[in-house]
C-alpha positions in Angstrom: 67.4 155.3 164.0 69.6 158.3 165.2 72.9 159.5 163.5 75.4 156.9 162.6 77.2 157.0 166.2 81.2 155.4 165.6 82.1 152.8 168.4 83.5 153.5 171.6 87.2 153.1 170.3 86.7 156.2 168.3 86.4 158.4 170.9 90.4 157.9 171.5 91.4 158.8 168.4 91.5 162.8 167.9 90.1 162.8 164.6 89.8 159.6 162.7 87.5 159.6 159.4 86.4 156.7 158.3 84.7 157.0 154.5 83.3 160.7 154.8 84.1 163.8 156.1 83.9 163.7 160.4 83.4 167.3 161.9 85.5 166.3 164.5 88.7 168.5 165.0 91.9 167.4 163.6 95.5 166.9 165.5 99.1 167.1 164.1 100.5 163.6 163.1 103.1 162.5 165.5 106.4 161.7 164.7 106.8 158.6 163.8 110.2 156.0 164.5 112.0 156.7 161.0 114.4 153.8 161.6 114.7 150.4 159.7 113.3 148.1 163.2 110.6 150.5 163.9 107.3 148.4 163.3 105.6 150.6 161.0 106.1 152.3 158.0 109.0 154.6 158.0 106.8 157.6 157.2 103.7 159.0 159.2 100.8 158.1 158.2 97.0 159.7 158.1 93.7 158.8 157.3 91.1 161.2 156.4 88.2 162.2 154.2 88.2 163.3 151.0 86.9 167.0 152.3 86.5 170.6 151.0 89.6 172.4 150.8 88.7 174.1 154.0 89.2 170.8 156.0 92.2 169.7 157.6 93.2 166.4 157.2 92.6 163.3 160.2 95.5 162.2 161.6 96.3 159.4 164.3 97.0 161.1 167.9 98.0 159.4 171.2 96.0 161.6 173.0 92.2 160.8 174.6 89.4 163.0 173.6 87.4 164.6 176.7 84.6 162.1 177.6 82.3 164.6 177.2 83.3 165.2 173.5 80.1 164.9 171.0 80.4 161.7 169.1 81.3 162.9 165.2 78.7 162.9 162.3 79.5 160.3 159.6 79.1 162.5 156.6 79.4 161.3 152.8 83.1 162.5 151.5 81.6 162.6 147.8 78.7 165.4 149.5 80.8 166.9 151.9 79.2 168.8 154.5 75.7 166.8 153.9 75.9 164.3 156.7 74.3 161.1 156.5 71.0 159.7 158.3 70.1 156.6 157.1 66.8 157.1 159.2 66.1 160.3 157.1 63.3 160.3 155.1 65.2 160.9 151.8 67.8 158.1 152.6 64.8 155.5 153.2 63.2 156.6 149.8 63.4 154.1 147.0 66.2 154.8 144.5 64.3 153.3 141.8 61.4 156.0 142.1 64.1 158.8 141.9 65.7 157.2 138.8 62.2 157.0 137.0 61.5 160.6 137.6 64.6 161.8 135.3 63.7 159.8 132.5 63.6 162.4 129.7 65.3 160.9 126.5 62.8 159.8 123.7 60.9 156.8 123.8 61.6 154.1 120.9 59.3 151.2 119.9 60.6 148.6 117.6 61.7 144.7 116.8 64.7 145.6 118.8 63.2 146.6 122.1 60.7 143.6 122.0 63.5 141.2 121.0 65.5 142.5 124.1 62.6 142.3 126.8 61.9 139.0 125.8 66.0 138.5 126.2 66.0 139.8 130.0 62.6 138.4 131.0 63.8 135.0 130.1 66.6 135.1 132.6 65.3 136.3 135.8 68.4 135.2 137.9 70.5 137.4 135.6 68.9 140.4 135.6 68.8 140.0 139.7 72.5 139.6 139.7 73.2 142.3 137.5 70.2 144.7 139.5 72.0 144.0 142.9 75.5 144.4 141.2 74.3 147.6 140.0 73.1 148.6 143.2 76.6 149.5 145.0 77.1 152.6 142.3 73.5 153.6 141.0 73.4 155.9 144.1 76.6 157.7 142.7 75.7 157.6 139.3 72.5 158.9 139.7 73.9 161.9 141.4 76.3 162.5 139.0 74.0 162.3 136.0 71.6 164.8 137.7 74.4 167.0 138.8 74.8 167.2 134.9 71.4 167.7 134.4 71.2 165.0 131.8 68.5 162.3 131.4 68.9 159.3 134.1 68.1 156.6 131.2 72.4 157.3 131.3 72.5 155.7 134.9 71.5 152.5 133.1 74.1 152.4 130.3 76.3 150.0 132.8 73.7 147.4 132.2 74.5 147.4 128.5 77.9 148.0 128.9 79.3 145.1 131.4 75.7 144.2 133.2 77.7 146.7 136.6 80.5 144.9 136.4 83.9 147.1 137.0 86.5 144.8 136.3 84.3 143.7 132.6 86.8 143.2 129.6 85.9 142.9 125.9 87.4 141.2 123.1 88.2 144.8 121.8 90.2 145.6 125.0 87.0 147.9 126.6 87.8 147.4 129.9 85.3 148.7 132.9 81.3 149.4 134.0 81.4 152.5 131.1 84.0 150.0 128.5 86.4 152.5 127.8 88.9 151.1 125.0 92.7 152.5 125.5 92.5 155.1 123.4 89.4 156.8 124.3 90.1 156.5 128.0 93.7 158.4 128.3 91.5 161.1 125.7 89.5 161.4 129.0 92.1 161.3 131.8 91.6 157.4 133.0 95.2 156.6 133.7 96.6 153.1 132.2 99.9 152.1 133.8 101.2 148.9 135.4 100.1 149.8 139.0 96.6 150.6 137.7 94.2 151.1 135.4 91.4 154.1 135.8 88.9 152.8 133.3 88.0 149.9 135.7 88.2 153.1 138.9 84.3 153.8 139.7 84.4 157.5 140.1 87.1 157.8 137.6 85.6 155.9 134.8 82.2 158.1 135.8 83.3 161.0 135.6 84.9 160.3 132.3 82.0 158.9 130.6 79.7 161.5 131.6 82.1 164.2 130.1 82.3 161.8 126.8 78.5 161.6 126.6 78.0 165.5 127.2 80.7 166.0 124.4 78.5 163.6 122.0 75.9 165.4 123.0 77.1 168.9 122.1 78.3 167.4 118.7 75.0 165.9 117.7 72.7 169.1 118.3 71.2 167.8 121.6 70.0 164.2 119.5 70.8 161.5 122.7 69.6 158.9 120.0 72.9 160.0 117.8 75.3 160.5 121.2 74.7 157.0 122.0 75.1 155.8 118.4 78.4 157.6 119.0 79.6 155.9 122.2 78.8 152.6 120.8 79.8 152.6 117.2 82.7 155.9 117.5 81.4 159.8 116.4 83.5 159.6 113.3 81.6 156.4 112.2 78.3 157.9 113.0 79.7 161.4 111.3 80.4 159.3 107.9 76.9 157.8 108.7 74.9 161.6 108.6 77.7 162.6 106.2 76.4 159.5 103.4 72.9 160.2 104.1 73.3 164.3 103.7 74.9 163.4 100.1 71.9 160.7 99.0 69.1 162.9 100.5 68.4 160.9 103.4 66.9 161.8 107.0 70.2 161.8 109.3 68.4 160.5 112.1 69.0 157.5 114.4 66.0 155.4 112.6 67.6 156.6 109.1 71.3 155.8 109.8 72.9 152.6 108.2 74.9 151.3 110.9 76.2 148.0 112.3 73.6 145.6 114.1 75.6 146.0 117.2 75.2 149.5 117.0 71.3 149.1 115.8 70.5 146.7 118.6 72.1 149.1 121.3 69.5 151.7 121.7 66.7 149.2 122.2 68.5 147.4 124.7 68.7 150.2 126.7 65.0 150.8 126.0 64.0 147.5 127.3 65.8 147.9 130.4 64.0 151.3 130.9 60.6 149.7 130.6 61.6 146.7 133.4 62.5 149.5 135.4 59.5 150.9 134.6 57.2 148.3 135.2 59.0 145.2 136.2 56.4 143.1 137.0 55.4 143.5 133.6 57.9 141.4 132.7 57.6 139.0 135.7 60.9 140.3 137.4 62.2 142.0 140.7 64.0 144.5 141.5 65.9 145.0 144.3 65.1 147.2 146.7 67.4 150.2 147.2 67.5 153.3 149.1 68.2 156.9 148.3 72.0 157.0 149.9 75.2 155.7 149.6 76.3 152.2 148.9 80.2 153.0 149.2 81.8 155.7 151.2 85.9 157.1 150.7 88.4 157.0 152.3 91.4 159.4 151.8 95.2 157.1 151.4 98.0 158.9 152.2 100.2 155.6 153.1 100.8 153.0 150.6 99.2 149.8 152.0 98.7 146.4 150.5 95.5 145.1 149.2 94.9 142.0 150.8 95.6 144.0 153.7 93.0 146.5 153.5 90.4 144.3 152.7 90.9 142.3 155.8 91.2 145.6 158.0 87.4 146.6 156.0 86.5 142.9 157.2 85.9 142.0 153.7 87.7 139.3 151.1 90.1 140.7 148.2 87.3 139.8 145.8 84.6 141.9 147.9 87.1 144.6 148.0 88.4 144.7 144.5 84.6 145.3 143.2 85.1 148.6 144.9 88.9 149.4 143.9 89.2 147.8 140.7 91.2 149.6 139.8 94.4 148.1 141.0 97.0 146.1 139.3 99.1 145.2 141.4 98.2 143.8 145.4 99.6 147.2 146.7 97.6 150.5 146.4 100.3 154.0 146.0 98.8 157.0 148.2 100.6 159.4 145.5 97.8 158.8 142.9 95.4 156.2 143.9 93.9 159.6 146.5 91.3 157.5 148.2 89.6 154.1 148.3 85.7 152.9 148.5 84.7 150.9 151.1 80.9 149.6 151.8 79.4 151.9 154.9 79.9 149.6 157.8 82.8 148.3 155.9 84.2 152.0 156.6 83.6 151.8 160.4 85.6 148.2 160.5 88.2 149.5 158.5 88.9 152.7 160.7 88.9 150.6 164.0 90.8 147.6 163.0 93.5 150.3 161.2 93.7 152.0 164.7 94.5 148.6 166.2 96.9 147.3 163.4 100.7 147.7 164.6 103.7 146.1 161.4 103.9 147.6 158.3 101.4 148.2 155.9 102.8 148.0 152.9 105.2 145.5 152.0 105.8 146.0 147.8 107.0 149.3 146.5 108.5 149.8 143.2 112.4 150.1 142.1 113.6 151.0 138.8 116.2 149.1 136.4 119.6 150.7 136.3 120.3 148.9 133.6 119.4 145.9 131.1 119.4 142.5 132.6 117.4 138.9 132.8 114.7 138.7 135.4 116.7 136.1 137.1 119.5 138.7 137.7 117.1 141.0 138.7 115.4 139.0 141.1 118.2 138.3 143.0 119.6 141.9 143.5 116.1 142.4 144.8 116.2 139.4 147.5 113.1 137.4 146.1 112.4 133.9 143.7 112.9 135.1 140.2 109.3 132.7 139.4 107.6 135.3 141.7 109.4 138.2 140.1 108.2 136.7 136.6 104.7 136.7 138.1 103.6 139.9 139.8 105.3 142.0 137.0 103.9 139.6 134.1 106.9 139.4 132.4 107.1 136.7 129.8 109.3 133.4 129.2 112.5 134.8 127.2 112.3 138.1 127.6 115.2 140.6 129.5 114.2 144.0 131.6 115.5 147.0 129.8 117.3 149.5 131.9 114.3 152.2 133.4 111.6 150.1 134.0 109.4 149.6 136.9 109.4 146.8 138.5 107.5 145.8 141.4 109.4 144.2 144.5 109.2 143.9 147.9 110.5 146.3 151.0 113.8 145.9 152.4 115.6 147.7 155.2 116.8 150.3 152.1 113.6 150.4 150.8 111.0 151.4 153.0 109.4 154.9 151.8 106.1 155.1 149.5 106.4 155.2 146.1 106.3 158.8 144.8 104.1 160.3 142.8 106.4 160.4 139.2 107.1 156.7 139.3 103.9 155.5 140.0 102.3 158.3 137.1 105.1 157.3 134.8 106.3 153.7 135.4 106.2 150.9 132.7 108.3 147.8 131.8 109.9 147.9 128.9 111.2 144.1 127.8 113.2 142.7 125.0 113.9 139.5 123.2 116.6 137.0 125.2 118.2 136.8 122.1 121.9 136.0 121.1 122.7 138.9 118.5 122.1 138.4 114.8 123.7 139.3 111.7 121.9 139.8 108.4 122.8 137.3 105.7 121.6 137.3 102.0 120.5 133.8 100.1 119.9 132.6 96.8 116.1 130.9 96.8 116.7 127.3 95.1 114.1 125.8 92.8 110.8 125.7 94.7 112.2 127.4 97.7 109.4 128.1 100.3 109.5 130.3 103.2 109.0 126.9 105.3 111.7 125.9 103.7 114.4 128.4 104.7 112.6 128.6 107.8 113.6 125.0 108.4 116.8 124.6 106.9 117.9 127.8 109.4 115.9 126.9 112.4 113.9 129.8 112.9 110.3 130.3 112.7 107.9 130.7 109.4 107.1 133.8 111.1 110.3 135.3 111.3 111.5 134.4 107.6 108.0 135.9 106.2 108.3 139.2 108.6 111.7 139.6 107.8 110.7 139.9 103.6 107.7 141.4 103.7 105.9 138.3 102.8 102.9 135.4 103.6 104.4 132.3 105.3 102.9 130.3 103.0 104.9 132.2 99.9 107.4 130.8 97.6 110.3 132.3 96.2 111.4 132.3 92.4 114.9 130.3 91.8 117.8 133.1 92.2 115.7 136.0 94.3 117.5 136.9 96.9 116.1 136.8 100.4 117.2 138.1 103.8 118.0 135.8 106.5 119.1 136.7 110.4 121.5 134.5 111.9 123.4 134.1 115.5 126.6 135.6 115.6 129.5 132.2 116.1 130.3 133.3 119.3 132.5 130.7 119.5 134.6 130.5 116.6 135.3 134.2 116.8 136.6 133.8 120.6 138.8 130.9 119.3 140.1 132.7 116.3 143.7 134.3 116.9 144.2 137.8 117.6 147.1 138.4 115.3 144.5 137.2 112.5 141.7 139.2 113.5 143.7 142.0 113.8 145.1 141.6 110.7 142.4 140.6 108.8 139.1 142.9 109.0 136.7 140.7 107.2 138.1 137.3 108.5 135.2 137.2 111.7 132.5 137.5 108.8 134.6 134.8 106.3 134.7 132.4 109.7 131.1 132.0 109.8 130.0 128.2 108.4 127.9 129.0 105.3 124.7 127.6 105.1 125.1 123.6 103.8 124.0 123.4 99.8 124.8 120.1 99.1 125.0 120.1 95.6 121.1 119.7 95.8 118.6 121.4 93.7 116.4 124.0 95.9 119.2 124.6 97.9 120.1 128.4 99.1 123.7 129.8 98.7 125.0 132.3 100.8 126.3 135.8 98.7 126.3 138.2 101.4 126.9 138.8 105.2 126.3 142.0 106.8 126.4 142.7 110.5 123.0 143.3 112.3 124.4 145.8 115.0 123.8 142.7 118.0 120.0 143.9 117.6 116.6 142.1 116.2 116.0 142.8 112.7 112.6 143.9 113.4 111.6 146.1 116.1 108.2 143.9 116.7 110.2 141.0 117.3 113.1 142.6 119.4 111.3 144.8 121.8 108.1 145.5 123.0 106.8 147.9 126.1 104.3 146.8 128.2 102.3 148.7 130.5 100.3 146.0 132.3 96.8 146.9 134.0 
């Protein structure tokens, strides 16, 4: 098999890249129709690889190259400058041979390691589903990990992690192949915000837990036993750990450690998947084969451009194409910080001449900012679309308004046609508060066995609210006489009814106007003593407002 050659309708294009760096020359973008009928995007637009600074970047050009032009050299954008030869010796070479050979972290027999090889070799059809998952980034990792010069055994953390798969969430929020909780992952540069969410990005997310392991390392003297401990369990848990065993006398050593079983069973689950890659038939399993070269190729995005719309130029569903971009929340990917997508290799070539062919508009959301407070309904209409599908593709809840500055997500409109720049889509968020009518803070007297579910009742708000609001269980009772705080609705009504002369006369007569709550001569019942304006704001900031930056 010779060179990758690019069909025919490549040679027209002066210097199109599809997912790695083409040593074809590049051309000046043309100018493209700026106006509001034009059928493309308002701005220019370029595809190219994600090259060496040197490079110049691809660009569409009307122009034919000379027929006697060489035919470009698909090259890998991650390598640039090593071009690709899936005939090549090395690229034919099995992968799982090269992984082997950089096995260098200790060995570890125990309970745990049989206990998980009898776990894997029971499910056969797993383990293939998670092997061929694994497939499309083991290439990459690989590299990576022996760019670092660390052990390979680190290319099969993923297994542990999520079993390869990017979009994998925990019940502890971990999200992605390497699990990255919040936290840890904007320590390590994985962007969270409501367009996307890095942990779940393939290169991003490897990148970033190669640095964290190589910083465990470091801390734990060079002990990979203790650096995994770490990325499991947390260092500081694992410091405490050495920390406990220093002060009783104890070997600080993984074996040694008292730790959770989660964190005890991790090390030999990574063991036993070692040892099926070491001898998988062993174990009565297959592995897949795979070769020494890419799986995924990039390609550089300087145009916004919707996802459902790249994945059919790539010839490939949204599903097949989000297990490459995962990355995405929302179905439009931003050229001012997304920087490139990952595309199978043939994928790549199908993508580059379908994009060539493509005439409309390639984006069709962008993002527009709040000027100021309002409901989602309101909001939907100044932005010409359903408020339902408003509600939906920015996830914002039942009862719940848009506080001025947020982000929203909406579609293009003759005034909104350009990309979405590179501060909003680093900075955006939605910030939402409580639909609420304002309340007032009122004071009671708790009646003989007065419960929380009691006032909660007899006020009509939530057992919830009443226990948040005193800093108590909402099972709790009160003692007869204690005073507890209440939030009620403002009477809107009665005070627009009451006359100005009186209000204006009369300071307190708006708070006096208010019905008090209804006694009724009972015993248990609460009597107001005290009204004091709330401001028109929640009582509690957890209950009035909350920000959310979706992923």
């Amino acid at each position: 098999m010779n060179k990758v050659q690019l069909p025919a309708l490549l040679k027209r294009l002066s210097a199109i890249v599809i997912a790695g760096l083409l040593s074809a020359c590049a051309s000046t973008p043309p100018q493209q129709d700026l106006s509001p009928s034009s059928d493309r995007n308002a701005l220019p637009r370029a595809w190219s690889p994600t090259a060496s600074a040197s490079a110049q970047p691809a660009a569409f050009a009307d122009t034919a190259k000379p027929a006697d032009s060489a035919h470009p050299v698909l090259e890998d954008s991650l390598q640039p400058g090593v071009a690709i030869d899936l005939n090549e010796a090395r690229a034919s070479a099995d992968l799982w041979v090269r992984l082997r050979s950089g096995f260098a972290m200790p060995e570890l027999e125990n309970d745990g390691v049989r206990r998980a090889e009898t776990w894997y070799s029971s499910r056969p059809d797993y383990v293939q589903r998670m092997t061929e998952r694994g497939g499309r980034y083991l290439f990459h990792i690989i590299e990576e990990v022996e760019k670092r010069g660390m052990p390979t055994e680190l290319a099969l953390l993923p297994f542990i992690e999520s079993a390869f798969n990017p979009q994998a969430m925990s019940t502890a929020k971990a999200s992605g192949m390497w699990q990255f909780v919040p936290a840890t992952g904007r320590d390590f540069a994985l962007k969270q915000n409501i367009f996307r969410d890095d942990r779940r990005d393939v290169l991003a997310s490897t990148r970033a837990a190669l640095d964290y392991l190589s910083r465990l390392n470091k801390m734990f003297g060079g002990d990979w036993q203790l650096a995994l401990a770490a990325y499991n369990w947390g260092q500081g848990n694992v410091q405490k750990a050495i920390a406990r065993n220093q002060k009783a006398g104890l070997p600080t050593d993984y074996d040694n450690l008292k730790m959770p079983d989660e964190t005890r069973y991790y090390l030999p689950k990574l063991q036993a998947v070692k040892n099926i890659v070491l001898a998988p038939q062993k174990f009565s399993l297959n592995l897949p084969a795979m070769s020494n070269h890419p799986y995924f190729l990039s390609v550089t995005l300087d145009r916004d451009i919707d996802v459902d719309l790249a994945a059919r130029l790539a010839g490939m569903t949204v599903e097949e194409f989000k297990q490459f971009n995962p990355q995405m929340n929302k179905p439009v990917m931003l050229a001012a910080v997304t920087g490139q997508m990952l595309l199978p290799y043939d994928n790549a070539k199908t993508f580059a001449e379908a994009l060539a062919a493509h005439r409309g508009p390639l984006a069709s959301w962008t993002a527009w900012t709040v000027t100021q407070t309002m409901s989602p309904a309101a909001a939907a209409k100044q932005v010409g679309m359903s408020e339902a599908q408003l509600r939906e593709i920015n996830k914002i809840p039942p009862r719940m308004r848009v506080l001025q500055g947020s982000t929203l997500l909406v579609p293009r409109a003759a005034h909104r046609i350009e990309d979405v720049s590179e501060h909003m889509a680093e900075n955006a968020s939605i910030n939402l508060a409580a639909d609420t009518p304002p309340l007032r803070r009122i004071s009671v007297k708790a009646g003989k066995a007065e419960t929380v579910e009691s006032l909660a009742s007899r006020y009509r708000v939530s057992s919830v609210q009443v226990a948040e609001w005193n800093k108590v269980g909402v099972k709790a009772s009160f003692k007869p006489g204690q005073t507890v705080v209440m939030y009620q609705a403002f009477p809107t009504k009665r005070l627009a009814m009451a006359k100005p002369s009186n209000a204006a006369g009369k300071p307190g007569q708006a708070a006096k106007s208010a019905p008090a709550a209804k006694t009724g001569g009972k015993p248990g019942a609460a009597r107001t003593v005290a009204a004091k304006s709330g401001g028109g704001a929640s009582p509690t900031s957890s209950s009035a407002a909350r920000q959310m930056s979706k992923r």
